[in-house]
C-alpha positions as CSV (number, residue, x, y, z in Angstrom):
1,X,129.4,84.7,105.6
2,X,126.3,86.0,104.0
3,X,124.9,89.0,101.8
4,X,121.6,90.0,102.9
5,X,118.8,91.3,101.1
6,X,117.2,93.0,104.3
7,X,118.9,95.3,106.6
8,X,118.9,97.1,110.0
9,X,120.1,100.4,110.9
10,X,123.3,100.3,112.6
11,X,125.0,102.8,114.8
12,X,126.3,106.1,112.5
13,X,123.9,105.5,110.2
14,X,125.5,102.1,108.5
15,X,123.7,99.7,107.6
16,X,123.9,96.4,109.6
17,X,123.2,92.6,109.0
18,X,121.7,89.9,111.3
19,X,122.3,86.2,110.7
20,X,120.6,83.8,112.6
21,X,122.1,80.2,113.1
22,X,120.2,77.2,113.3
23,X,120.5,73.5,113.1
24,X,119.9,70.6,115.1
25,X,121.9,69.8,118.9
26,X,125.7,68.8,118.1
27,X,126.3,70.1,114.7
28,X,128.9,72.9,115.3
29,X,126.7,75.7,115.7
30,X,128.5,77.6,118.6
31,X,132.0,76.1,117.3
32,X,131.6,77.8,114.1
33,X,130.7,81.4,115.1
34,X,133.7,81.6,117.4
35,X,135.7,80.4,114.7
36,X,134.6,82.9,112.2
37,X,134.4,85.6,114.9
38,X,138.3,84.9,116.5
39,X,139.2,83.2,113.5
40,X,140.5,79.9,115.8
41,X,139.0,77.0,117.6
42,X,137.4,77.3,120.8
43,X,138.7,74.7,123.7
44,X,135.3,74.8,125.2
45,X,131.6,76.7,124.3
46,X,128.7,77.4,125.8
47,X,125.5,76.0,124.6
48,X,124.4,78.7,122.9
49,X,126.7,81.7,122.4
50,X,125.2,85.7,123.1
51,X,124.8,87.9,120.2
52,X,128.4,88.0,118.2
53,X,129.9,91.1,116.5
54,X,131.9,90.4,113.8
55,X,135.4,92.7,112.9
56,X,134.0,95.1,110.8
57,X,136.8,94.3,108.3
58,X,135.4,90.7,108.0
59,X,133.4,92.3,104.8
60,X,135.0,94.4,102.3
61,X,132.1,97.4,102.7
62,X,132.6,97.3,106.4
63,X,128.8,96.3,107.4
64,X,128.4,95.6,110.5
65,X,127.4,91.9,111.0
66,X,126.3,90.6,114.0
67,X,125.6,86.6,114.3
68,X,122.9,85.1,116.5
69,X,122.9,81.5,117.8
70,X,119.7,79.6,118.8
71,X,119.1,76.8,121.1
72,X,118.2,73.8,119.1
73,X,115.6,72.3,122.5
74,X,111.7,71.9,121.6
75,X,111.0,74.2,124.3
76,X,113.1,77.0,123.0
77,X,111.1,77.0,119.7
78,X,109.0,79.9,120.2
79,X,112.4,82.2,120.5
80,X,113.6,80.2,117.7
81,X,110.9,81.6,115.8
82,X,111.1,85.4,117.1
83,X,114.8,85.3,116.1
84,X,114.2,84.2,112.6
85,X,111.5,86.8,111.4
86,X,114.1,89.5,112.4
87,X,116.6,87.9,110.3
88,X,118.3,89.4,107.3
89,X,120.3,85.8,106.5
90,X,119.6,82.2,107.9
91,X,122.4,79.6,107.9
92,X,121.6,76.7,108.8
93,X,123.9,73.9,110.0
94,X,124.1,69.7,109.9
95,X,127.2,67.7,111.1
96,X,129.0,66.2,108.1
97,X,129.6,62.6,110.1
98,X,125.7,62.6,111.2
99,X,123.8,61.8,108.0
100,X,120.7,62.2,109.9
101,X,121.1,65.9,110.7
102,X,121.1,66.5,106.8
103,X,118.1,64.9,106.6
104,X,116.2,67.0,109.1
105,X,117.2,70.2,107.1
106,X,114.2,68.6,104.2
107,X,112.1,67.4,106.9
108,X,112.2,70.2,109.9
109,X,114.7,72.8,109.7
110,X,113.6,74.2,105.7
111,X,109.6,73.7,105.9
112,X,109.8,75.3,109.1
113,X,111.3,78.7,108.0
114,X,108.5,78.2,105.3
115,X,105.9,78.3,107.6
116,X,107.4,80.9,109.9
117,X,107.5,82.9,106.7
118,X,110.9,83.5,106.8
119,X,111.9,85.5,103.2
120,X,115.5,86.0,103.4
121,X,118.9,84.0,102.0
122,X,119.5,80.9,103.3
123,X,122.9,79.2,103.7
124,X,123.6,75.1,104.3
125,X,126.8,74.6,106.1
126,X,127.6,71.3,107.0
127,X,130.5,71.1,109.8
128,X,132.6,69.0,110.8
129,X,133.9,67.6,108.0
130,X,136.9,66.4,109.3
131,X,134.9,64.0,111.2
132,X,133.5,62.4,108.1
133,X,134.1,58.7,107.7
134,X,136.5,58.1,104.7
135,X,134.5,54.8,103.4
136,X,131.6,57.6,102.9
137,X,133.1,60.3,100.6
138,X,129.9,61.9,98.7
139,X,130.4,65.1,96.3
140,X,129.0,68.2,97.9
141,X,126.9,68.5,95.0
142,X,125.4,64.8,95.3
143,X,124.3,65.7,98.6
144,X,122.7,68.9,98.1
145,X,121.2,69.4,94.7
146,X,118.3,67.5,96.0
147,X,117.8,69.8,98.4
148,X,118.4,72.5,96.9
149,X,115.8,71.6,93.6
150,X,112.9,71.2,96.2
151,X,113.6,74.2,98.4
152,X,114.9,76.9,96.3
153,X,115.1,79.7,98.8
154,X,118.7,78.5,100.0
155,X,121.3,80.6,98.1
156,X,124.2,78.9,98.9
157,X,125.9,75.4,100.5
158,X,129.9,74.7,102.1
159,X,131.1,72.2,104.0
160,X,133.8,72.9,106.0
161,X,135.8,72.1,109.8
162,X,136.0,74.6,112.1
163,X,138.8,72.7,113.9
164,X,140.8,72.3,110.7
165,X,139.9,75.5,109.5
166,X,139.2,73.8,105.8
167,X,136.1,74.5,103.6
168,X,134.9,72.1,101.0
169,X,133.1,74.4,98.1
170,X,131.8,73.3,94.4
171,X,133.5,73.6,90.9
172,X,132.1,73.2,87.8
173,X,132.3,69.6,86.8
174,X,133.8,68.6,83.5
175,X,130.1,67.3,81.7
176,X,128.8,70.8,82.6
177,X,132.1,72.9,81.3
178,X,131.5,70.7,78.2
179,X,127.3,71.5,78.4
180,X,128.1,75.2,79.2
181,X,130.4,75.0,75.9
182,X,127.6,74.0,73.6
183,X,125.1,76.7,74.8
184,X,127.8,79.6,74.8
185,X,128.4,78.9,71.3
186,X,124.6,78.4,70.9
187,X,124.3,81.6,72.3
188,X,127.3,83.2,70.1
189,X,125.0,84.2,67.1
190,X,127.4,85.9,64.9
191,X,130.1,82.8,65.8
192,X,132.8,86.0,66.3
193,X,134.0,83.5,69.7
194,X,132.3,86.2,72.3
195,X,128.8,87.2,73.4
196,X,127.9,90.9,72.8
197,X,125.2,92.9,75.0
198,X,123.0,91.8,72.8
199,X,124.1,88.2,72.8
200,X,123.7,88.2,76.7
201,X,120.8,89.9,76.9
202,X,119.2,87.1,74.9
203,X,120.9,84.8,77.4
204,X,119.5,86.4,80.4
205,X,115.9,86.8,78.3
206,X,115.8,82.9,77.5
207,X,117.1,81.9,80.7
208,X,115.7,84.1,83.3
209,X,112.7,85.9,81.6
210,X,113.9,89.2,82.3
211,X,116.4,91.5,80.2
212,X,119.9,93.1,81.7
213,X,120.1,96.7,82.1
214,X,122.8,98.0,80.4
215,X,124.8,98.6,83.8
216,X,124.4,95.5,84.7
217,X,125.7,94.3,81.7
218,X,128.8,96.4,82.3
219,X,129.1,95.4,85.5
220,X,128.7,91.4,85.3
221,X,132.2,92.3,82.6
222,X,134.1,94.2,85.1
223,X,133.4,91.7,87.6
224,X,134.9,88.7,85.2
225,X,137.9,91.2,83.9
226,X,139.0,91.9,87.4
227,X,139.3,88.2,88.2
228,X,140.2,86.8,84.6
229,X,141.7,89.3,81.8
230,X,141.0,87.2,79.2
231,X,137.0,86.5,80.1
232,X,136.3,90.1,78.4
233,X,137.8,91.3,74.8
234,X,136.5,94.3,72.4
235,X,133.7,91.8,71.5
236,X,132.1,90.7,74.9
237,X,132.2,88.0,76.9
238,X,134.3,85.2,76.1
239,X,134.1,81.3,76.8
240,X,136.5,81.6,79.2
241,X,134.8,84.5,80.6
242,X,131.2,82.9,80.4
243,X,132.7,79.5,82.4
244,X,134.5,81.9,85.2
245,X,131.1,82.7,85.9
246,X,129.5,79.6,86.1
247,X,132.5,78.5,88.2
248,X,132.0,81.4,90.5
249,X,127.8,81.1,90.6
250,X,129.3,77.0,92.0
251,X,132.4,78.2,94.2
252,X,129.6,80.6,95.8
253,X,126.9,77.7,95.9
254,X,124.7,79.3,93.8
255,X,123.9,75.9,91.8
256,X,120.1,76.6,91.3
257,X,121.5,79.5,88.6
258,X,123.5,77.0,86.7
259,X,120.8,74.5,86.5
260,X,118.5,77.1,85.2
261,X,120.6,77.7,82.5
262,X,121.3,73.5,82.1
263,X,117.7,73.0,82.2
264,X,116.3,76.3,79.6
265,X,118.7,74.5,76.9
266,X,117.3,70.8,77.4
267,X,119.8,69.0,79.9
268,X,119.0,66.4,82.6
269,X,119.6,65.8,86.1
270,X,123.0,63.9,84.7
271,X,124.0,67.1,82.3
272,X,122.9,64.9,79.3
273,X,119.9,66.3,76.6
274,X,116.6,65.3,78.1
275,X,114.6,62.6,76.4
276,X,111.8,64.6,74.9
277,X,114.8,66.3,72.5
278,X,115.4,62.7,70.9
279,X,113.6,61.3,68.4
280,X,112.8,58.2,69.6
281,X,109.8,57.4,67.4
282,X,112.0,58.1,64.3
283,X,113.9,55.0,65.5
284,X,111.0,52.4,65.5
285,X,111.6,49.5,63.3
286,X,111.2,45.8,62.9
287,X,113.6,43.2,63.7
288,X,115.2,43.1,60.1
289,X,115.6,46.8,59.5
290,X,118.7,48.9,60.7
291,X,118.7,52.6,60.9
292,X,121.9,54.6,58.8
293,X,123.0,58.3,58.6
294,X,120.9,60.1,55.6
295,X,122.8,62.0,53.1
296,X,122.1,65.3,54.9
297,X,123.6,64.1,57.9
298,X,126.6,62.9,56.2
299,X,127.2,66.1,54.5
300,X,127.4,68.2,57.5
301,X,129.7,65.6,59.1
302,X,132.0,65.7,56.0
303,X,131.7,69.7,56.9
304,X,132.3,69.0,60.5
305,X,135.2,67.3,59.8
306,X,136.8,70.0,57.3
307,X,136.0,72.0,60.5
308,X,138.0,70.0,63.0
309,X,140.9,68.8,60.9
310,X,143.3,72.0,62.0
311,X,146.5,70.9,60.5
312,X,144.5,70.1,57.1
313,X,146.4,66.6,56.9
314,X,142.8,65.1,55.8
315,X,142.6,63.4,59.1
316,X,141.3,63.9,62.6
317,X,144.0,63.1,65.1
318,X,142.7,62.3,68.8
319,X,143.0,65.6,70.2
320,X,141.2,67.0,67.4
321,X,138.4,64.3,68.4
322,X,138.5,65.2,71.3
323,X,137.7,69.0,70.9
324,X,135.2,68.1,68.2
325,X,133.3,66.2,71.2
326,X,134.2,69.0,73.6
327,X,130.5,70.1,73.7
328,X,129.2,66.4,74.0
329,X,128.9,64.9,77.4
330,X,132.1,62.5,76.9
331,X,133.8,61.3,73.9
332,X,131.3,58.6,72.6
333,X,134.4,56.6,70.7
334,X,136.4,56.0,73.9
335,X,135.1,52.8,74.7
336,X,133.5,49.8,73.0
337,X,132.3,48.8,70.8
338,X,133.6,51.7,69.3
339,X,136.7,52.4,70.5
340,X,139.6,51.0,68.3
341,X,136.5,49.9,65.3
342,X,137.8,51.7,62.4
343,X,140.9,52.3,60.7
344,X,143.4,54.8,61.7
345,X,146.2,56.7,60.4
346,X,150.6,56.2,60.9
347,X,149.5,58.9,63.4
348,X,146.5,57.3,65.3
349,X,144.2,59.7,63.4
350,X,140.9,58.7,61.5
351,X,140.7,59.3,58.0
352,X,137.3,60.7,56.3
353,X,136.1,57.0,55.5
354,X,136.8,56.1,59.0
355,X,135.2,59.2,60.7
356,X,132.1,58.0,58.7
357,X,132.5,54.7,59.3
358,X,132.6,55.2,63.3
359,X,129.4,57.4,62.7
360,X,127.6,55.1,60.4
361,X,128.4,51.8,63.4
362,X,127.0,54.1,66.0
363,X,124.1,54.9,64.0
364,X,123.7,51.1,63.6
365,X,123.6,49.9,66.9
366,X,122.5,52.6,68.7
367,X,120.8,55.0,66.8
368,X,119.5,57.3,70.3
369,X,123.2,58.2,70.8
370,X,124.0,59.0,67.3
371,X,121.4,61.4,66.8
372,X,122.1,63.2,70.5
373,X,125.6,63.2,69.8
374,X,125.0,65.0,66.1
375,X,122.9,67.5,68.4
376,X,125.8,67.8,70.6
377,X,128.4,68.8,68.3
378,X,125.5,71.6,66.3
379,X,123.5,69.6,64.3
380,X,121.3,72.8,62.6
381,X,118.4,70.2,61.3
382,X,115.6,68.6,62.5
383,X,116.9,65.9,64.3
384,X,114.8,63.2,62.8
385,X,116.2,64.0,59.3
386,X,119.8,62.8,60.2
387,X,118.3,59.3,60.4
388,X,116.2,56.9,58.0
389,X,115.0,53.4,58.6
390,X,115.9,50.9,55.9
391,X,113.5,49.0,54.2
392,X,112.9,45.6,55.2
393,X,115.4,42.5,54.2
394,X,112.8,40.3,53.3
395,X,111.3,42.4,51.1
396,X,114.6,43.1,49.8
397,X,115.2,39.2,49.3
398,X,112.1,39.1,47.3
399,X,113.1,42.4,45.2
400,X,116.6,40.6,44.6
401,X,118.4,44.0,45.8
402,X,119.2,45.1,48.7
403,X,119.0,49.1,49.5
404,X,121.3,49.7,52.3
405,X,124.3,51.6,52.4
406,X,125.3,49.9,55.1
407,X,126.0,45.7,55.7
408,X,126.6,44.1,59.0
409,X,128.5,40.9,58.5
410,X,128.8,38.3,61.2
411,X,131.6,36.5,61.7
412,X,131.7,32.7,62.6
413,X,134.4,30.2,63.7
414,X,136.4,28.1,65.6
415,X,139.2,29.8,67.8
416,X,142.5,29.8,65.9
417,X,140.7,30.6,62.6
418,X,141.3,33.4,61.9
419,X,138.9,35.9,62.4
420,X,140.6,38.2,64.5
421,X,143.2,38.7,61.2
422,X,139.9,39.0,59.2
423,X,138.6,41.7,61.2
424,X,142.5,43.4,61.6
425,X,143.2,43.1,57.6
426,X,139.9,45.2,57.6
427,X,141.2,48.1,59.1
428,X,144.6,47.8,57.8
429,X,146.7,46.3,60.5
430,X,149.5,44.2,59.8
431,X,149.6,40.4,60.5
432,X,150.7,39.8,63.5
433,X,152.0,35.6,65.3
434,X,151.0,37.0,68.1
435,X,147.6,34.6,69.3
436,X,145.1,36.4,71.4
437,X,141.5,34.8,71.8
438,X,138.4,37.1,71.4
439,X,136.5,36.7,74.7
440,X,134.0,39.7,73.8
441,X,132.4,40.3,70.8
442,X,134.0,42.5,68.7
443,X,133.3,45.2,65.5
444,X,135.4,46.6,62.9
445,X,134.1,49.0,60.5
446,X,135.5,50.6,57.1
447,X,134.4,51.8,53.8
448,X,134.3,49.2,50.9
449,X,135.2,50.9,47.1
450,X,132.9,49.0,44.5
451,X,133.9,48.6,40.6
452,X,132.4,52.2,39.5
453,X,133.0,54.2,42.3
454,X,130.0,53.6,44.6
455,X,131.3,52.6,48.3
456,X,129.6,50.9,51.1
457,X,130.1,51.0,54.4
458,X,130.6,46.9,56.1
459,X,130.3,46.4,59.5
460,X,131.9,43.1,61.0
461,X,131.0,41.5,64.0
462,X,133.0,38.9,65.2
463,X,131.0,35.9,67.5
464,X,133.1,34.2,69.9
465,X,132.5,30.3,69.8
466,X,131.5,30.5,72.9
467,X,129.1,32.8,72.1
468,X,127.2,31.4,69.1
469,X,124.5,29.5,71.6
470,X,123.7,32.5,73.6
471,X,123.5,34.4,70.4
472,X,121.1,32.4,68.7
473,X,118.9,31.9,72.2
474,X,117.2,35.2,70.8
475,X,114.8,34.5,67.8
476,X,115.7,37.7,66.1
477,X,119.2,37.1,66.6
478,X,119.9,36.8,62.9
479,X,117.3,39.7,61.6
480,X,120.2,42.1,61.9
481,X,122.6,40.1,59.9
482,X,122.9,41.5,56.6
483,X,125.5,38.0,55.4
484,X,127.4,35.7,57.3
485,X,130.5,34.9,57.3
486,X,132.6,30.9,58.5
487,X,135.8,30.8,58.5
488,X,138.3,28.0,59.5
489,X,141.8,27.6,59.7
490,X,142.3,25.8,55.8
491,X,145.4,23.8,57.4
492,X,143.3,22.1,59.9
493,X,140.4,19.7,59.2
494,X,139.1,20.0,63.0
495,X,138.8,24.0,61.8
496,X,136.9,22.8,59.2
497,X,134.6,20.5,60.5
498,X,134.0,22.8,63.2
499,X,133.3,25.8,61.2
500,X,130.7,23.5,59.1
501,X,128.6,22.7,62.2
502,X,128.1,26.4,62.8
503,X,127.4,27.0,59.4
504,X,124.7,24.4,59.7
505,X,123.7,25.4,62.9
506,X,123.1,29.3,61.6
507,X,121.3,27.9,58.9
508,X,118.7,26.0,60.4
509,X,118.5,28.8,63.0
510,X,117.8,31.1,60.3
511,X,115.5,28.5,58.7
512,X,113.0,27.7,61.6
513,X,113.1,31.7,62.4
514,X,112.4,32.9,58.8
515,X,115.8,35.2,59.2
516,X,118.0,33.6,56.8
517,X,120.9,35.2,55.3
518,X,123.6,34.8,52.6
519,X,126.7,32.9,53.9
520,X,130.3,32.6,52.8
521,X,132.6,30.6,53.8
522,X,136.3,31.9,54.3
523,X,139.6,29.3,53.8
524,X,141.7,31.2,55.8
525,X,145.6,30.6,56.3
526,X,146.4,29.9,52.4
527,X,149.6,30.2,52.7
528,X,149.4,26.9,54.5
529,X,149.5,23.2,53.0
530,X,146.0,21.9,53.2
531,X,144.4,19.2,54.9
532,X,144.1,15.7,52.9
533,X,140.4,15.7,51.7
534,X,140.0,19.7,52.1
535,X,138.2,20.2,48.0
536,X,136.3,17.2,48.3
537,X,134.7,17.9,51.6
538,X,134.4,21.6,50.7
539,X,133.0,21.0,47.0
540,X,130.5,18.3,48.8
541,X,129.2,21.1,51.5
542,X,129.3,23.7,49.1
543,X,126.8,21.7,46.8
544,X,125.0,19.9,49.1
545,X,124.0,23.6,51.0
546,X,123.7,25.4,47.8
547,X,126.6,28.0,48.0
548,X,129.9,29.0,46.8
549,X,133.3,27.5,47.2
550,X,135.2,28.5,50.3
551,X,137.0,31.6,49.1
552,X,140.6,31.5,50.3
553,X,142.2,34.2,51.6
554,X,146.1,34.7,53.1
555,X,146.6,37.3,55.4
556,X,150.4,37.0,54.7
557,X,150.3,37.3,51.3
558,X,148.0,40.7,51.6
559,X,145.1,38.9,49.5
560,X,142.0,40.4,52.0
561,X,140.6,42.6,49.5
562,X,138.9,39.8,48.0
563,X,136.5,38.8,50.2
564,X,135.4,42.2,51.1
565,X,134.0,43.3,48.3
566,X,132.5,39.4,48.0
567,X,130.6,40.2,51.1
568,X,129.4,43.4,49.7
569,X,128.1,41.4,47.1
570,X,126.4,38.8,48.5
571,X,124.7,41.7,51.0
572,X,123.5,43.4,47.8
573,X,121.5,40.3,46.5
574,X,120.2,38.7,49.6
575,X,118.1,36.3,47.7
576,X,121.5,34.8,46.4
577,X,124.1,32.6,48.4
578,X,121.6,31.5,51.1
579,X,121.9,28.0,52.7
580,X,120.1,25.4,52.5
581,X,119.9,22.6,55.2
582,X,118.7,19.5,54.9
583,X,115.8,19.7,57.3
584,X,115.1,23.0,55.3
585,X,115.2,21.4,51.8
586,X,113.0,18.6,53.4
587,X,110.9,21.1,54.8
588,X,110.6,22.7,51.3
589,X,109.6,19.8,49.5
590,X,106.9,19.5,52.2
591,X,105.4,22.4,51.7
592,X,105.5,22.0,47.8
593,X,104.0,18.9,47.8
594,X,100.9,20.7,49.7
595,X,101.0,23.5,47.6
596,X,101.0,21.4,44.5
597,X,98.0,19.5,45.6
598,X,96.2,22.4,46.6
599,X,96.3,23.6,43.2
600,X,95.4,20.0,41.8
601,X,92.2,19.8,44.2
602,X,91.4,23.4,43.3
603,X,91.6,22.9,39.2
604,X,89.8,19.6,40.2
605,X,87.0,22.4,41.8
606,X,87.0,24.7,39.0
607,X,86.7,22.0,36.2
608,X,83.4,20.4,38.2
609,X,82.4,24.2,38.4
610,X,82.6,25.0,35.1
611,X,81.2,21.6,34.1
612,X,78.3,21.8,35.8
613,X,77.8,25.7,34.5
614,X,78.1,24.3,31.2
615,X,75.7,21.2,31.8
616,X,73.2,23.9,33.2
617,X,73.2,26.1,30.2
618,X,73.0,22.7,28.0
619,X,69.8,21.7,29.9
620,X,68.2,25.1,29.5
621,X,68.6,24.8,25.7
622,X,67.5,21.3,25.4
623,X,64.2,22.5,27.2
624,X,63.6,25.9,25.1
625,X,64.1,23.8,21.7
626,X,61.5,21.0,23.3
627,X,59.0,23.7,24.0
């Protein structure tokens, strides 16, 4: 049951061990020892059992163990105590279907051995755990790390049912096989896939503050090669071998060790890097800057992904994505708004341009998780080099050129439209007749070539219809909009009409909030007739609002291309291509109108100025030549 550090003299010389059990009235105290002892059930027990002698094959060195049971009564407490300071090992017990016992261990049971002074293993047990109520399944672990964080004298913690004759123990859970990945290969210096002596000596050093001895060394190896061949090889230690024991410090309830190690390389209570290791500050920015991947940080992607890419087919396929994000909590792509963004292989893989592209949307809307994940998978640099903050679109507008390598492009329009197709031809999925609305918003991401080579990287958002008044109930709703896009269904005047009021509406949005951006309008469907008066009502809104023609655009006829790189050019000169409502030319005028006769009344001020200056100096003249 227990290995104790303390020992008494047993008869013949051996040495014996005495284990105390305590716990409050009801929770299986006496049911347990018998159990252990006759290794079956007991019909009926007394209150509290005499001194029990174990079979002194119940432990492989043949020790002779002997367990002690206590009444649990107020007025037994002083023999309580007297049978606890001649303890070598304490367990102590709560019933698994009587929350409240587990709570006394944190208020009674584990401040009391403190203050008895009581300096010897201690051992949780809950029992009865065939009595626990289905509806209130907890981990093992949930219930006892807690405890075991504030009172680190307790070496280890089962559940189990002494009538079933079942124990409930821990195993490593997958976020910490993936945490304990990342530090073993942190820890593997020379990257030969094993930890030498020296390797784990620096792992014990870090960890623990204290070196191995060199038997110790050798004996933590034969300890994982008698259990699991493959944990030791010529070199040392393997991951497998380095996990085993991990899984066996858990299976032994020995948690505190593995939380040591979790916590001397940065990880939280939920087996994610702590806070402090994240840049935050790197990320502060006003409401019309985005953050993107610096060229460092793509460079050791581009390597990380030479790395990954086992087959050398130039693409990652998803188990290869998977290990790649085997020493990250989880996969960060598995769900949106990431999952399914960018354009994949025949095989469901990601080309280079769309690994970078998944990286470069993450980076975009949440830069925190970028940056910890690029730590996760061995990031070597400082952590706030992998990110920079773009400069300003406004001051952009007024420079005429945009610096980003990255655009987001919002996507606006009735249902039916068409900008589900926009957002599929993106990524390079065929058309399909199929019609499913959008309910959520949605982003597709890919790389854009440009005539001479340069690419960019455009990110497209699709906006529900529905979603276009919630969206623009936040003023800064449009500050991360790099260009707009409307497009309606070019066989359908309601499409049109429809698309036009939300053009309008984003523009004077973007107007009364000083955020607006370059729109274009998409004809989509060209392969269809069009409606009756579609050129003369788009030429009309086109010139009345100061932008281009609708560009059409078929995805049957393959013709997407187009309009990509348009966007990329309109995001490139944000000065160009922007709006301009009629309460906003109105406003304009206004404000020219002041401006012009705030110049007129301030010429008028510096004529009178310099007239009187003048007429000074004339006078002074007249009254020298007089004199």
């Amino acid at each position: 049951m227990a290995k104790a550090s303390a020992a008494n003299s047993g008869p013949g010389g051996k040495t014996g061990v005495r284990i105390v059990v305590c716990g409050e009235k009801g929770t299986g105290k006496s049911s347990l020892i018998v159990t252990a002892a006759a290794d079956t059930f007991p019909a009926n027990v007394p209150p509290v059992l005499p001194p029990t002698r174990l079979p002194e094959d119940f432990y492989p060195d043949r020790v002779p163990i002997t367990i002690i049971d206590t009444p649990s009564s107020v007025e037994d407490r002083g023999k309580l105590g007297e049978e606890l300071r001649r303890a070598d090992a304490v367990v102590l017990t709560y019933a698994c279907d009587r929350p409240e016992t587990l709570d006394e261990l944190s208020t009674f049971w584990l401040p009391e051995l403190r203050r008895l002074e009581v300096k010897v293993p201690v051992i949780v047990v809950g029992c009865k755990l065939d009595l626990r109520d289905e509806n209130q399944q907890v981990s093992l672990e949930q219930v006892m790390m807690p405890i075991m964080q504030q009172f680190r004298e307790i070496e280890t913690c089962i559940e189990c049912s002494a009538l079933k004759q079942i124990q409930e123990s821990q195993a490593l859970k997958p976020r910490c096989v993936r945490a304990l990945k990342r530090i073993f290969i942190l820890c593997d210096h020379d990257r030969d896939g094993a930890l030498s002596d020296a390797e784990l000596n620096d792992f014990q050093v870090k960890c623990f503050n204290s070196p191995l001895q060199p038997s110790e060394i050798v004996g933590v190896k034969r300890v994982v090669q008698e259990k699991l061949r493959e944990g030791v090889n010529e070199r040392g230690l393997t991951l497998a071998g380095f996990l085993f024991l991990h899984a066996l410090f858990i299976e032994k309830g020995r948690l505190e060790t593995t939380w040591t190690v979790l916590r001397k390389f940065g990880y939280n209570n939920d087996i994610k890097l702590a806070d402090e290791l994240i840049p935050y500050s790197a990320f502060k920015r006003a409401p019309d800057q985005s953050v993107e991947l610096t060229n460092e940080a793509i460079d050791f992607l581009k390597g990380i992904f030479e790395l990954f890419d086992a087959d050398d087919d130039n693409s990652l396929r998803p188990i290869e994505v998977e290990d790649l994000f085997s020493t990250a909590p989880e996969c960060p792509w598995d769900e949106a708004p990431y999952k399914d963004a960018a354009e994949k292989t025949a095989l469901g893989g990601l080309s280079l341009d769309g690994f970078l592209s998944e990286w470069a949307l993450m980076t975009l809307l949440d830069p925190a998780r970028s940056v910890e994940n690029l730590i996760y998978i061995g990031y070597p640099g400082d952590p706030s080099s992998a990110i920079r903050v773009t400069r300003k679109r406004r001051i952009d507008r007024k420079k005429q050129q945009a610096e980003r390598n990255v655009f987001q492009c919002f996507v606006f329009g009735p249902k039916k439209a068409g900008k589900s197709v926009l957002l599929n031809s993106f990524l390079g999925r065929p058309f399909s007749d199929n019609y499913t609305p959008t309910t959520d918003e949605r982003y597709a991401v890919n790389v854009v070539d440009q005539p001479g080579g340069t690419k960019k990287t455009v990110v497209l958002r699709e906006i529900p219809e529905e979603a276009v008044a919630k969206l623009l109930s936040n003023k800064d709703s449009l500050a991360a909009c790099d260009i707009a896009v409307f497009v309606h269904d070019s066989s359908d005047e309601s499409s049109w009409k429809r698309a036009t009021e939300l053009l309008v509406e984003v523009a004077s949005y973007g107007e009364d909030t000083g955020f607006e951006v370059p729109c274009l309008i998409v004809a989509a469907k060209d392969d269809l007739d069009s409606f009756a008066m579609a050129i003369q009502d788009s030429t009309r809104v086109s010139q009345d609002m100061g932008i281009e023609a609708p560009i059409p655009v078929s995805s049957k006829l393959g013709d997407f291309n187009i309009i990509f790189r348009r966007i990329v050019q309109a995001a490139e000169h944000p000065h160009l291509s922007i709006p301009e409502t009629e309460a906003g030319r109105t406003r304009k005028q206004y404000h020219r109108l002041i401006n012009r006769s705030l110049m007129i009344v301030s010429v008028g001020a510096a004529v009178t100025i310099v007239g009187l200056a003048a007429y000074r100096v004339y006078l002074a003249r007249k009254n020298s030549s007089s004199s």
